[in-house]
C-alpha positions in Angstrom: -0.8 -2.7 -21.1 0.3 -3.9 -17.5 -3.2 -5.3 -17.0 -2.7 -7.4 -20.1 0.7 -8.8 -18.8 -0.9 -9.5 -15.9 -3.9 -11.4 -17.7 -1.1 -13.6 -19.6 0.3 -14.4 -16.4 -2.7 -15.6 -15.4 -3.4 -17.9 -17.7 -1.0 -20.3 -19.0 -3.0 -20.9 -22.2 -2.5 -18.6 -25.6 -4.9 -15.7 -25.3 -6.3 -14.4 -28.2 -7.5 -10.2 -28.7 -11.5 -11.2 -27.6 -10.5 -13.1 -24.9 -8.2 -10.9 -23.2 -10.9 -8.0 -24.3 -13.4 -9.9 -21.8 -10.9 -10.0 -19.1 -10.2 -6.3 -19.2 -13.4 -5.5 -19.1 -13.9 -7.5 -15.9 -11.6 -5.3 -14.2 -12.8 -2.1 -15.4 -11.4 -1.8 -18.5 -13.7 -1.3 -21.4 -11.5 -1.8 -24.9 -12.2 -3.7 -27.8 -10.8 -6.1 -29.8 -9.0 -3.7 -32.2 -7.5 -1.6 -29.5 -6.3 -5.0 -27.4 -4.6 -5.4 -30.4 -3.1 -1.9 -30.9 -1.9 -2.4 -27.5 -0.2 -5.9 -28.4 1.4 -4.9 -31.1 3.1 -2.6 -28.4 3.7 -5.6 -26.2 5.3 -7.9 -28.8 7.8 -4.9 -29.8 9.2 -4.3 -26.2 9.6 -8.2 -26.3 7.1 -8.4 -22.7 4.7 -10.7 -25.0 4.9 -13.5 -28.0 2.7 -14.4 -30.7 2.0 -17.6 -31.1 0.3 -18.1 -34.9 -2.9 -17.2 -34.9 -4.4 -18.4 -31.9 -2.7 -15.0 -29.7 0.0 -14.2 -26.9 1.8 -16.0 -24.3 3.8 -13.3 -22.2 8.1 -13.4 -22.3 10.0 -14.1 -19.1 10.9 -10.2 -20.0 7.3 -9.9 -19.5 7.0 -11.2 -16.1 9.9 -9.4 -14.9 8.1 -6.2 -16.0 4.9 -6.8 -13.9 7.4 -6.6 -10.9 8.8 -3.4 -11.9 6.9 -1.0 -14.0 4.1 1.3 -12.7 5.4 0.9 -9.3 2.5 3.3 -8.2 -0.2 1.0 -9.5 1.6 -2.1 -8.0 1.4 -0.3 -4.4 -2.7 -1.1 -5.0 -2.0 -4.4 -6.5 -0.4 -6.0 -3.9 -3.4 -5.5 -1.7 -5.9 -5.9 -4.7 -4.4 -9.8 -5.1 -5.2 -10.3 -1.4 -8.4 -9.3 -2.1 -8.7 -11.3 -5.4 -7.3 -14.9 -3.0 -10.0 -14.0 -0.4 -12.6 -14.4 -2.4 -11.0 -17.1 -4.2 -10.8 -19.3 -1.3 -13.3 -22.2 -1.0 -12.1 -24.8 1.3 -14.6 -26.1 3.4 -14.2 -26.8 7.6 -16.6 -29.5 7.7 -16.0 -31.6 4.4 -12.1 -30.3 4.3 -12.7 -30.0 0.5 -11.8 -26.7 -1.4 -9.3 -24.7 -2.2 -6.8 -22.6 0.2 -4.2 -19.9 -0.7 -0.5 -21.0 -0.6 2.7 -20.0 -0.4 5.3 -21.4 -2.7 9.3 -21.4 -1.8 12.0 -23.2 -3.4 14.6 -25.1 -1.3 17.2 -27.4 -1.4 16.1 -30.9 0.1 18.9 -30.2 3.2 17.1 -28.0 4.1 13.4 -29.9 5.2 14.6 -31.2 8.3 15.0 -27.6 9.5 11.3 -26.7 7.8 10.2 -30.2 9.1 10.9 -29.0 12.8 9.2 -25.8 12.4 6.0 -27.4 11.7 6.5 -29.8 14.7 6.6 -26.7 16.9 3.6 -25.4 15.6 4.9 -22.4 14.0 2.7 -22.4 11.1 -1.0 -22.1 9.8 -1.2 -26.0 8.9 1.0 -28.4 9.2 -0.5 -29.7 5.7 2.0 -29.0 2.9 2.9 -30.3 -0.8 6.6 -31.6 -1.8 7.5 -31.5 -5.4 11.3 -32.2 -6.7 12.2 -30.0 -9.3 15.8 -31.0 -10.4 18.3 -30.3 -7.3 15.7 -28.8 -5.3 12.3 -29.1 -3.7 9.0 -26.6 -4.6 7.4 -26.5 -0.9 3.7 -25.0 -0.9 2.3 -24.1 2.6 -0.9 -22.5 3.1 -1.2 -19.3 3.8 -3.2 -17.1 6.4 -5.0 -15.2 4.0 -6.9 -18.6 3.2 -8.7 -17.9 7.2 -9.2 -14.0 5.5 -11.1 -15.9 2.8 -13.0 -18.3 5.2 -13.7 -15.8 7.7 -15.3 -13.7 4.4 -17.5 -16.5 3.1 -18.9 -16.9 7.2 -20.5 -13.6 6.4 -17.4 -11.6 8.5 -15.8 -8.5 6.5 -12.3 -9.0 7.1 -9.5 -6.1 6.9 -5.7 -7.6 6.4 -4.1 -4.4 7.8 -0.3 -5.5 8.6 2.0 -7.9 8.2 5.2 -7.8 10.4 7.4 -9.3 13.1 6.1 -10.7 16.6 8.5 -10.6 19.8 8.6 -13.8 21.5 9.3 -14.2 25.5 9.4 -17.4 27.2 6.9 -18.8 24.5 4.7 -15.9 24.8 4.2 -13.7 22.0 4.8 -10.2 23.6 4.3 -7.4 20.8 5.1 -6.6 17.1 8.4 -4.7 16.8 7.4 -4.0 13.2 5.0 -3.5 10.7 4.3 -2.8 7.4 0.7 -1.7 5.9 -0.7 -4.0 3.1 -1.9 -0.7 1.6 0.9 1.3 1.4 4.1 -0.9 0.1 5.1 -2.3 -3.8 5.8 -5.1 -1.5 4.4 -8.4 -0.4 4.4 -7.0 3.3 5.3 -10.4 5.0 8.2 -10.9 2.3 10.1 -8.0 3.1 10.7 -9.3 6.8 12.3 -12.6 5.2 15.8 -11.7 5.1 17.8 -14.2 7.8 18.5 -11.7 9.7 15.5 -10.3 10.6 14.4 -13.7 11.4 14.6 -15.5 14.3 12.4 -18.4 14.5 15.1 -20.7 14.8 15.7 -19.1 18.7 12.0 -19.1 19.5 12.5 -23.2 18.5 15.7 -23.7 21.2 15.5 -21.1 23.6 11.7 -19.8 23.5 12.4 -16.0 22.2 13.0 -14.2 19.0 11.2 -12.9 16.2 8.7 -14.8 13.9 6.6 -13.4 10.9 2.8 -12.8 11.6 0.0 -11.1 10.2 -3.1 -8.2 11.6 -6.4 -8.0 10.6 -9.7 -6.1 11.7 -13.2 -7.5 12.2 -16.3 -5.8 13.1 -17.2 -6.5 17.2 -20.5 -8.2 16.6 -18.5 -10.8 14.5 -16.1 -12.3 17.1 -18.3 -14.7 18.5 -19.0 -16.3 14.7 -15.3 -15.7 13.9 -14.1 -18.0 17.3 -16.4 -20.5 16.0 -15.0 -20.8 12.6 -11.5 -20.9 13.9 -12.2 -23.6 16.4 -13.8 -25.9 13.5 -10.7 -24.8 11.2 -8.2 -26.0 14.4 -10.1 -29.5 14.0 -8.8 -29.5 10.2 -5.4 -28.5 11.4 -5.9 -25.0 10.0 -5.0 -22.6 12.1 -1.6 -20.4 13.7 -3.8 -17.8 15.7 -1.8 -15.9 18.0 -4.7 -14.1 19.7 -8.4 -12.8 19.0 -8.6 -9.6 20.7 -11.8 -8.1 22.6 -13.5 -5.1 21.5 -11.2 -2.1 21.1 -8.2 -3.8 22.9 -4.9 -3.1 22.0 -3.6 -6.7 20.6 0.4 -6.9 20.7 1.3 -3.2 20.8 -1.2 -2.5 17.8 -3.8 0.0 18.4 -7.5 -1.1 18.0 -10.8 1.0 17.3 -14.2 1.1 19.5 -15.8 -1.7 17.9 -13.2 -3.7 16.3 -11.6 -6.7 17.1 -8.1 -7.3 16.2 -6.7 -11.1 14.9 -3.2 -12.0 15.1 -1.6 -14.9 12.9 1.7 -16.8 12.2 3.0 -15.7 9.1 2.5 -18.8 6.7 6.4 -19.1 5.4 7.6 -18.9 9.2 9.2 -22.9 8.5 10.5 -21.8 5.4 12.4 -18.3 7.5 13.8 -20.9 10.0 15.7 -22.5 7.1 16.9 -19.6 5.4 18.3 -18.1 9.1 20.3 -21.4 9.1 22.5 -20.5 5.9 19.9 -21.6 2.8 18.9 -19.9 -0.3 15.9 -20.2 -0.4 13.4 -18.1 -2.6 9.7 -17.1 -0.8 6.6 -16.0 -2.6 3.6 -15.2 -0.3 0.2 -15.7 -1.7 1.6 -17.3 -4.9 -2.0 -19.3 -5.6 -4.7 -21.3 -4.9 -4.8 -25.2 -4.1 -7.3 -28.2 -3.3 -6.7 -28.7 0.1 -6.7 -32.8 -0.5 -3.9 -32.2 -2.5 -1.7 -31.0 0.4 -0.3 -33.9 2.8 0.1 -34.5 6.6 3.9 -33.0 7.6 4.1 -34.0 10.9 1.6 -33.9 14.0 2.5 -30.3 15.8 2.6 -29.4 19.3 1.9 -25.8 20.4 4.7 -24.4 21.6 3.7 -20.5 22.1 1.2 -19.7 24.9 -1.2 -17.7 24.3 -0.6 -14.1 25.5 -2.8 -13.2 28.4 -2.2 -9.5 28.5 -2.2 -7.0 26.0 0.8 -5.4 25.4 1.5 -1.7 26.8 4.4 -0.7 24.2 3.1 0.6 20.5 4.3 0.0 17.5 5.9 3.0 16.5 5.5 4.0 12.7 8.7 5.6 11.1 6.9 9.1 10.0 6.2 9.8 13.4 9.8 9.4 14.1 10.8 11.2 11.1 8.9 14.4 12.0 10.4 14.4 15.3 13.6 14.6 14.4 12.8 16.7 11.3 11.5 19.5 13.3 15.1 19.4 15.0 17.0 20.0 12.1 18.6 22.8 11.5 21.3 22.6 9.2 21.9 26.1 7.6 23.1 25.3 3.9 24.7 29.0 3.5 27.1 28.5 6.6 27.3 24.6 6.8 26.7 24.3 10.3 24.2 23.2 12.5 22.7 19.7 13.4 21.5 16.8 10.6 19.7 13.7 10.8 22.0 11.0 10.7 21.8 6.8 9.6 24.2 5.3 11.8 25.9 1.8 9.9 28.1 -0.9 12.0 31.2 -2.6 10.9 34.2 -4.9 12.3 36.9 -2.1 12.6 39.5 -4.5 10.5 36.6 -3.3 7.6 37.1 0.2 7.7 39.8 1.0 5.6 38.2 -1.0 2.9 34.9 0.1 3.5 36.0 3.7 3.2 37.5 3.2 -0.1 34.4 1.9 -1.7 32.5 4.9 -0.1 35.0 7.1 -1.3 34.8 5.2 -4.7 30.7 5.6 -4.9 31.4 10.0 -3.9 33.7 10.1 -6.2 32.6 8.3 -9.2 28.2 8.9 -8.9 28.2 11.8 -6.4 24.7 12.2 -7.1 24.2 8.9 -5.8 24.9 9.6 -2.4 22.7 12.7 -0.3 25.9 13.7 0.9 29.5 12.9 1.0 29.8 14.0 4.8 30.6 11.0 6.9 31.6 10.3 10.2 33.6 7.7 12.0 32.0 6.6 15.1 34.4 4.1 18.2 32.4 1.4 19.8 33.3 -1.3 22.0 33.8 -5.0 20.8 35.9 -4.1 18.0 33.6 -2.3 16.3 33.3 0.7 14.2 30.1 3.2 13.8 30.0 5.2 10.5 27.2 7.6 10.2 26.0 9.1 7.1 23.6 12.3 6.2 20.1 11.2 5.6 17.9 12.4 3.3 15.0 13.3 5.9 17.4 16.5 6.2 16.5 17.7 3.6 12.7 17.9 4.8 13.9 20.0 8.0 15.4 22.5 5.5 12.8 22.9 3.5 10.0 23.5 6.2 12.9 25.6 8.4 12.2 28.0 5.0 8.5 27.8 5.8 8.1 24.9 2.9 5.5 22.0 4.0 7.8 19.1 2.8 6.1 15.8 3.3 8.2 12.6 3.4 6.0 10.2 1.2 7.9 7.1 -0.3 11.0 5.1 0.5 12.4 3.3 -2.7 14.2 1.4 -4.8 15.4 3.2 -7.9 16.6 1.3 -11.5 19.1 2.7 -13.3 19.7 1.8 -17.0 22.0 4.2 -18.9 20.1 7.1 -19.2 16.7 5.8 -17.3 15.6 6.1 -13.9 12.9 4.5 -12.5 11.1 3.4 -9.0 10.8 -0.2 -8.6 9.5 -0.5 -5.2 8.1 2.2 -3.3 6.7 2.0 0.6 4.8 4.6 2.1 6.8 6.6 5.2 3.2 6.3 6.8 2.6 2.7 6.2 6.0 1.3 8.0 7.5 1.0 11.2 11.2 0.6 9.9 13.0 2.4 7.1 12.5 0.1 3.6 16.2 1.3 2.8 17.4 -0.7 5.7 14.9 -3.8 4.2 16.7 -3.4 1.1 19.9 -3.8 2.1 19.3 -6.8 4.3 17.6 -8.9 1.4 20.2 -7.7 -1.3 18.1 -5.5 -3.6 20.3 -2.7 -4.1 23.6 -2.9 -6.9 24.9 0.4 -6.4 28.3 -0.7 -7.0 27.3 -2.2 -10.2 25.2 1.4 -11.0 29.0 3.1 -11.1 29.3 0.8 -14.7 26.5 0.2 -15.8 23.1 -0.6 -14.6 22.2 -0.8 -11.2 19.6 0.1 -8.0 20.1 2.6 -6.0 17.9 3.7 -2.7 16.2 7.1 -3.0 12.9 8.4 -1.7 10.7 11.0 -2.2 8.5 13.9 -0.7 6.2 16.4 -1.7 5.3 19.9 -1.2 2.5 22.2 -1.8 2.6 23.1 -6.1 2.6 26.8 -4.7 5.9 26.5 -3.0 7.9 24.9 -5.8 9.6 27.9 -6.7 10.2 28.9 -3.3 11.6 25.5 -2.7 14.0 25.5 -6.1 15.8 28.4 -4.3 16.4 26.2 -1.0 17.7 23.3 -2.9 20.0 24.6 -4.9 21.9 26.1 -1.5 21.5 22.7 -0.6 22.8 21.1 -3.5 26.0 24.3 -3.0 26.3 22.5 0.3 27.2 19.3 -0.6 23.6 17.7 -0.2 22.2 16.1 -3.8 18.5 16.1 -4.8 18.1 14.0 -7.9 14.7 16.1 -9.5 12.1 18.3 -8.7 9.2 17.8 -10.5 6.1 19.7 -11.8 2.3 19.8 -10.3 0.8 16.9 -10.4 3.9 15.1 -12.7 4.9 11.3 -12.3 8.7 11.1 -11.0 10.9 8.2 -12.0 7.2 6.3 -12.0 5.9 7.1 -8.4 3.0 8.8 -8.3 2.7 12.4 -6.7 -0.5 13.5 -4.6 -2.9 15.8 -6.9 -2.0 19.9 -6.3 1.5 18.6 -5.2 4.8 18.5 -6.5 7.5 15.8 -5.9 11.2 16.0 -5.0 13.7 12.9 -4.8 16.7 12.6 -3.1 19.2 9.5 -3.3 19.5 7.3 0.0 22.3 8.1 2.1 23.0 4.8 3.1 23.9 4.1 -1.0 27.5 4.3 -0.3 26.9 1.5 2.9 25.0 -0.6 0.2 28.1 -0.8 -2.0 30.1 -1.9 1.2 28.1 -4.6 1.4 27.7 -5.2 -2.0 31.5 -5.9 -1.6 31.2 -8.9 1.3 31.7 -6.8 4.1 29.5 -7.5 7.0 26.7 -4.2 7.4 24.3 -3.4 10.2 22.5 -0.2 8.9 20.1 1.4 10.6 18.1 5.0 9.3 16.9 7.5 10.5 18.7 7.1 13.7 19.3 10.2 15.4 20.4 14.1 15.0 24.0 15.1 14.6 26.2 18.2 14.1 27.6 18.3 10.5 31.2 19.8 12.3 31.5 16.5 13.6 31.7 15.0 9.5 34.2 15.2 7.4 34.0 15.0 3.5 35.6 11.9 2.2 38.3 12.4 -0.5 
């Protein structure tokens, strides 16, 4: 049923039973006419799709929202799977500077494109060819994106390997390192997207002062293919196509990113970086990476663009470090004894103006007392800084893990998510692999306004949670453990059975799954309120004397 909302989405035409019956079966799914139908019938009843006479569907804007949302675990392969799909899509031509190249699409207000305007000038962008088109108020701007050199780089006989998308660290115009990443294999996310928030942005410094942060992209090619992929690029600069960072020799470590024997890595401006410059000056402004395909004649000349980044000469000594590796070495510190209360916990760390707290602690209090379950614990800790600010650290979930493997249980932090809740219903909505990120998702969440845990006290909401898994064997081993834990204050929401589905997110085969809420829910809801946040997880190991239980 999802791959049939996806199909409507697709297409804007009415789709009858046989043709969506040949679509499926072009992505592995073999069903007939009859069962499409069955399956329809479903569709039109949850309102997700409308028949139109007797020609077939169109999908609802329920619909759509419901390809965002349900089966998160199939949508962590689809995002990478639509990559794939706009690579070999892509048909634009170096030479003629015919075809089509993948786009980005972004709504913003027309104040707005001067801001946009000066990020092309600077040459923070893969072209400086984009397309304007007023809709009411506002302006629909589509700039092409650097999966469209993925695709050209494909069709040049080149197997290409998108592998992260993430933030670059600028220095005196030279890109330095990435300071984070996120897998295109491992996140519900578009990778690039979830570094869009304002503030985790800084393209606008890189513009006036020559440092900050600005979106970019990895990918892998063979060694024996850098000499053809140099060419290609060279011809694509001539068109105006281009945004490469560096091309890195065989095996070298390109921006603090590690590199195989015999593979070369490729470094490229994120494609929306314009449109992050004017969202970090104040605009709302909604991003979609990869949104579709477009003639290239059809986009127009922005402005002619100077480079203003040098090329980096030296590879970068600092890695990128990836957030299980510093989860399991603070895990292996734990040790928190449920029975006695004492010992040390790992600890997110959040940071307010002082003249916040009291009214930041109420709304904490407010979320403990009202969705206790919410919350992993209600231990909290006041933190003095300098500056006028206040530090207030919260119990994180990780804890949990340390407990569990103290006990000899081999508990596996797996995903970081978003979790719906609607009355009775619990479900993931986004999910990103532990493994596959170099900064907590929960803090990513918070910083683009995904959560509404205050609203979840009412009614419907999102709330942050994540989940592990141990060994099926150890389950009833590990039921014993948490429910000290849960005597102790600390809340797991469900543990499931072998092999079961948890709130949608898939768990490994021979493998059972346990989710906790996010600690940082209750510093969500602060937020929530209009009270200026930094949150940062898994941030270091405290004792749990040093927290108090708010009341």
């Amino acid at each position: 049923m999802m791959e049939i909302l996806r199909i409507l989405s697709e297409h804007e035409e009415i789709l009858g039973a046989k043709a969506i019956a040949r679509e499926l079966k072009k992505k592995g799914y073999d069903l007939g006419e009859r069962a499409v139908r069955y399956h329809m019938r479903i569709l039109d009843e949850k309102g997700f799709t409308k028949r139109i006479g007797y020609s077939g569907r169109k999908i609802t804007k329920k619909g759509l929202k419901e390809i965002e949302k349900g089966l998160v675990y199939d949508q962590v392969d689809f995002i990478f799977s639509k990559f794939e799909e706009m690579i070999h899509q892509t048909s634009f031509n170096p030479i003629t500077g015919k075809g089509k190249v993948v786009i980005n699409t972004s709504m913003t207000p027309q104040e707005a494109l001067p801001i946009i305007k000066k990020a092309f000038k600077e040459g923070l962008c893969v072209s400086p060819y984009a397309r304007l088109e007023k809709i009411d108020e506002n302006y629909k701007i589509m700039t092409v994106c650097g999966t469209t050199i993925d695709g050209l780089l494909l069709k040049e006989g080149i197997p290409i390997i998108p592998t992260f998308a993430g933030l670059v660290e600028i220095e005196d115009h030279t890109p330095r390192r990435f300071t984070e990443l996120i897998a295109y294999k491992k996140t519900s996310m578009m990778p690039l997207e979830a570094f869009t928030a304002g503030e985790m942005t800084s393209v606008l410094d890189v513009i006036e002062y020559g440092e900050g942060r600005i979106p970019a992209n990895f990918r892998l090619i063979p060694e024996t293919g850098r000499e053809k992929a140099l060419r290609l690029l060279d011809k694509l600069q001539r068109m105006k196509i281009g945004g490469v960072i560096k091309v890195g020799e065989a095996g070298e470590n390109l921006l603090g990113i590690p590199v195989d024997d015999g593979m070369v890595g490729i470094a490229i401006i994120g494609g929306i970086t314009p449109i992050c410059a004017a969202q970090e000056a104040g605009y709302d402004i909604n991003i979609k990476m990869a949104e579709s395909l477009l003639e290239f004649n059809k986009l127009d000349l922005i402005t002619h663009p100077r480079r203003l980044l040098k090329e980096p000469k030296t590879p970068s000594r600092e890695k990128v470090g990836i957030l299980l590796t510093k989860a399991w070495n603070l895990i292996q510190q734990v040790d928190f004894d449920p029975d006695t209360i004492t010992g040390k916990v790992i600890a997110n760390i959040s940071i307010l103006k002082r003249e916040d707290l009291d009214r930041a602690l109420e709304i904490i209090q407010e979320v403990c007392e009202e969705k206790p379950e919410y919350s992993t614990s209600p231990y909290f800790r006041i933190i003095e800084l300098e500056d006028g600010k206040v530090g207030i650290a919260s119990v994180c979930s990780l804890t949990v893990d340390g407990v569990l493997i103290n006990q000899g249980i081999m508990s596996t932090p797996t995903y970081s998510g978003l979790l719906e809740i609607k009355d009775d219903m619990r479900r993931f909505v986004e999910l990103t692999a532990y493994n596959g990120s170099s900064v907590e998702p929960h803090e990513i969440y918070i910083s683009k306004g995904m959560t509404s845990v205050y609203d979840s006290l009412t009614g419907s909401g999102r709330i942050m949670a994540s989940l592990r898994e141990i060994p099926y064997i150890a389950r009833e081993e590990a039921l014993e453990v948490i429910e000290k834990l849960r005597g102790s204050g600390l809340t797991i929401l469900k543990v499931g059975r072998t092999n079961e589905i948890l709130y949608n997110a898939k768990v490994g085969r021979y493998k059972v799954g346990i989710v906790t809420p996010g600690g940082l829910n209750p510093l969500a809801a602060v937020k929530e309120n209009g009270i200026e946040v930094k949150v940062k997880a898994v941030e270091s190991l405290m004792e749990i004397s040093n927290f108090f239980i708010i009341k």
